[in-house]
Structures are given as C-alpha cells and as structure tokens.
ROFIZA-929009 format. One record per residue (C-alpha): chain; x, y, z; residue number from 1. Coordinates in steps of 0.05 Angstrom, whole numbers, plus 32768, in hexadecimal, padded with zeros to 4 digits. Example, Ala and Ser with C-alpha at 12.3 -4.5 7.8 and 13.67 -1.06 7.14 Angstrom:
<recs>
(A; (80F6; 7FA6; 809C); 1)
(A; (8111; 7FEB; 808F); 2)
</recs>
This chain:
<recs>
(A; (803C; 80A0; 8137); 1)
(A; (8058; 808A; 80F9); 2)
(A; (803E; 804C; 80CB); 3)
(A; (8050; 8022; 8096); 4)
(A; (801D; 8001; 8064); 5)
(A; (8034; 7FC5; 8044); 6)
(A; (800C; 7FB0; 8009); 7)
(A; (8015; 7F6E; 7FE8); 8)
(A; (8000; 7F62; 7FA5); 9)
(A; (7FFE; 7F1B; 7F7C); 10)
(A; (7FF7; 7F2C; 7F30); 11)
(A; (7FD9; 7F10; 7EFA); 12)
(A; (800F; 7EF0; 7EC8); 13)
(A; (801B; 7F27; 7E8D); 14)
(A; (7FF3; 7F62; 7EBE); 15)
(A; (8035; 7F79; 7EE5); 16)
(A; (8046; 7FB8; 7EB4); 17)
(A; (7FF4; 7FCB; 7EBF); 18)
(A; (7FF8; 7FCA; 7F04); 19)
(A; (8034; 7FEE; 7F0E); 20)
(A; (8013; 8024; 7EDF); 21)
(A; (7FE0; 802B; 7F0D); 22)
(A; (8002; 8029; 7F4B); 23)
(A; (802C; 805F; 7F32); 24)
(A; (7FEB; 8083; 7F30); 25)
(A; (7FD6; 806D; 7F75); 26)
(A; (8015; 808E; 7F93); 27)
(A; (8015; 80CF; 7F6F); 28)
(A; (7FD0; 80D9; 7F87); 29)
(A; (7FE2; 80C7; 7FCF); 30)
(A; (8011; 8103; 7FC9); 31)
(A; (7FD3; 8131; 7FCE); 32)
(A; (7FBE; 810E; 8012); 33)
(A; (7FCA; 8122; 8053); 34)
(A; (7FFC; 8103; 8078); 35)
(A; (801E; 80DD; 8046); 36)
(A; (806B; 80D7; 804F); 37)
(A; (807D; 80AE; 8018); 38)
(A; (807D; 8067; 7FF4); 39)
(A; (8099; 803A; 7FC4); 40)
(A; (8086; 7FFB; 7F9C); 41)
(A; (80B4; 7FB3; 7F9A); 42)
(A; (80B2; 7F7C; 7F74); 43)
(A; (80CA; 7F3B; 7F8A); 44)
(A; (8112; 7F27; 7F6D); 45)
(A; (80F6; 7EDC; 7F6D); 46)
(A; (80AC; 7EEA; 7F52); 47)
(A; (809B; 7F24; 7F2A); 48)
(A; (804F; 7F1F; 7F3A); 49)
(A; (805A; 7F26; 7F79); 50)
(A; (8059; 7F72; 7F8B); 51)
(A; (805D; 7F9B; 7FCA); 52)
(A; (8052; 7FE1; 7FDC); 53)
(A; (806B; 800B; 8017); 54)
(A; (804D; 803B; 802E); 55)
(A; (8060; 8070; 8066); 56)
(A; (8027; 8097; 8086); 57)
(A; (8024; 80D4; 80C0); 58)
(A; (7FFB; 80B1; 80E8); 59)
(A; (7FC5; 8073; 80EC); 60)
(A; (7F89; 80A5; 80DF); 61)
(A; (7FA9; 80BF; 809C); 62)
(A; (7FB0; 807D; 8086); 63)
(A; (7F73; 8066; 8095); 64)
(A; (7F49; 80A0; 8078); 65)
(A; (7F71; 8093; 8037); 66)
(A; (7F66; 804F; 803E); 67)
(A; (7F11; 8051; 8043); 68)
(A; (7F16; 808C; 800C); 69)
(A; (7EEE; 808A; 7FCF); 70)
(A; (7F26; 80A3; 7FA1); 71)
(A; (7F4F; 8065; 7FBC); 72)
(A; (7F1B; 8036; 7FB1); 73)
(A; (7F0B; 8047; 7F6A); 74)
(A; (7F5E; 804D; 7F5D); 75)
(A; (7F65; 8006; 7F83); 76)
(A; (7F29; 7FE2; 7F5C); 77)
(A; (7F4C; 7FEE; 7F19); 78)
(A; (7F82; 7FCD; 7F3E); 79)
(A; (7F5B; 7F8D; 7F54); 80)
(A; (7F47; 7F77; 7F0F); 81)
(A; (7F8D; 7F67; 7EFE); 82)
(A; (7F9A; 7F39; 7F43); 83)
(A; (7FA8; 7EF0; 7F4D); 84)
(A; (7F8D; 7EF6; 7F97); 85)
(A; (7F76; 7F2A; 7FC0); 86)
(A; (7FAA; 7F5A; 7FE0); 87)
(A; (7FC5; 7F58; 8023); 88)
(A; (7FC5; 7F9A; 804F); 89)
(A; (7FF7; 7FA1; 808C); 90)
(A; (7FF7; 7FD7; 80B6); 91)
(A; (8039; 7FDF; 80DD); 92)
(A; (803B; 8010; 811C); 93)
(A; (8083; 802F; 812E); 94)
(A; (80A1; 8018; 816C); 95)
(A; (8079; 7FF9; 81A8); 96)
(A; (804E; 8021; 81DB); 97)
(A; (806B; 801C; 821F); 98)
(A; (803B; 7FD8; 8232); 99)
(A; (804A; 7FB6; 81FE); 100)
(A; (80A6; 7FCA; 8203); 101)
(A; (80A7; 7FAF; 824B); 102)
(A; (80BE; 7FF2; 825D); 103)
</recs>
C-alpha cells in the first residue's frame, strides 16, 4: 500500500535558501532507498517560512526504515538548527481498508 509523508517545516527568518539546500540533499539521497517513489518540496504562497515536503513511499515499512535511519537523522539534524519549531510528520495511508469504507 502506498503512502504519503507530509513534512511541515517553520523556518527561521533569513534560513529558507539553507534549508532548501539541504533538503535538496535529503531527497537525492532518498533516491538510493528502497521504496521511494518520489517527492517534492512547497513553500507557502502566504509565508515563505513555512515549508512542506511530500513524500511518496512503496509501502509503510520503507518509510519507516528510512525514517529511524541513521543517514536521515544526521541529514535531518543539520536541518533542525535552522527551525522556528519542531516539524510535524503525517503519515497518510491510500484509500480505506474494507472496516473502516463501510463496504
């Protein structure tokens, strides 16, 4: 089954062209691991600090293995330094199991 990561970011005034650097790093690297489909990086038309990244995984366990990885953790602590507020991780699931459609 299919997922989607949603990452938001809230930047530090003056940091956005940093983190952007590195999360163009983050995603290259992602290319090398398994089950990674694809993503892309936003910026909010009415805050630029405000930045979100999409990510689109095989399956749960692909993402998650990234997820606890040491790579990502070193790559994602260089990222930290350079926050307003810690970020905010959503996992979205495609489509509804058959107890939860009603079906």
């Amino acid at each position: 089954m299919a997922v989607k990561i949603v990452i938001e970011r809230r930047v530090l005034p003056g940091q956005e062209r940093r983190v952007l650097e590195l999360l163009k790093a983050l995603r290259v690297r992602c290319l090398e691991e398994s089950g990674y489909i694809s993503g892309e990086t936003l910026r909010d038309s009415e805050d630029a600090h405000n930045l979100v990244v999409i990510s689109h995984w095989f399956g749960l366990m692909d993402w998650r293995r990234w997820h606890s990885s040491e790579t990502r953790k070193v790559m994602e602590s260089e990222i930290r330094i350079h926050l307003a507020a810690p970020e905010r991780v959503r996992v979205l699931l495609e489509g509804l199991s058959e107890s939860h459609s009603g079906a």
